[in-house]
N, C-alpha and C positions, 0 to 999 in steps of 0.2 A: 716106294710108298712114303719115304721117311722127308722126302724134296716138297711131295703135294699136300703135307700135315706141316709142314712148315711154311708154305704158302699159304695155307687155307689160314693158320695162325694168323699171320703177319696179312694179309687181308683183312681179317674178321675183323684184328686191331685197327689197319686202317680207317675201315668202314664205321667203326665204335666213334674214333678220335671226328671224325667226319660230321656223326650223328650229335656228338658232344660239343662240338665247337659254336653254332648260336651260344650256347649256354656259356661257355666257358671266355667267350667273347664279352657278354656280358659282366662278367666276374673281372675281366682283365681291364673294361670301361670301368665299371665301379672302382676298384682298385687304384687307378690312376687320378680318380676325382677324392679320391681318401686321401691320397698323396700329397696335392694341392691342399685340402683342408689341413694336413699333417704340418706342410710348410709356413702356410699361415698364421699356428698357434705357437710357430718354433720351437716345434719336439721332436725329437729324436724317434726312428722307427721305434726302437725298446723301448723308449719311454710311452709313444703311441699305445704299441700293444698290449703293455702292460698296463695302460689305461683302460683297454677292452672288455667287454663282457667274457666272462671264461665259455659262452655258447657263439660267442665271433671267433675269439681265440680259434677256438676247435673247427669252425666251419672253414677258418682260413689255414688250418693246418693239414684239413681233408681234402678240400682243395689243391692246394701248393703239392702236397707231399703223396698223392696216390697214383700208384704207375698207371693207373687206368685213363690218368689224367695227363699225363705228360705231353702226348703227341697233340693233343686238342688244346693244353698250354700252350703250348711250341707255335703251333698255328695262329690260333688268335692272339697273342702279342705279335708273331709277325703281321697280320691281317692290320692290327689297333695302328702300328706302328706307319703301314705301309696308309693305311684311310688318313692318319695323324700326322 
């Protein structure tokens, strides 16, 4: 029992990261066009962020930093990278 609760896990996250990745795809396009804008004003990422609204701050920390979001990170930067 304890083999097929562990697949069913590690599925269901597959399937989640699957369902999240348009989205997160998106996130990872926008992101890389902030970079470019970042490069052009010649500021430092900290300096960038710290220039941010504290409701960016946080959508880019919720983003970035929630395991529910890693495998669909992982993917669409490969995806960005691989279309890029």
């Amino acid at each position: 029992m304890g083999i097929y609760a562990t697949l069913g896990i590690i599925g269901a996250y597959l399937l989640l990261s699957l369902v999240l990745l348009p989205v997160q795809y998106k996130y990872v396009k926008h992101l890389k066009e902030e970079d470019k804008k970042r490069q052009e004003l010649g500021l430092s990422q900290g300096e960038y962020y710290d220039k941010m609204s504290f409701e960016n701050q946080e959508l880019h920390y919720n983003a970035q930093g929630n395991i529910l979001f890693i495998g669909a990170n992982l993917m669409a930067t490969l995806l960005y990278k691989w279309k890029h």
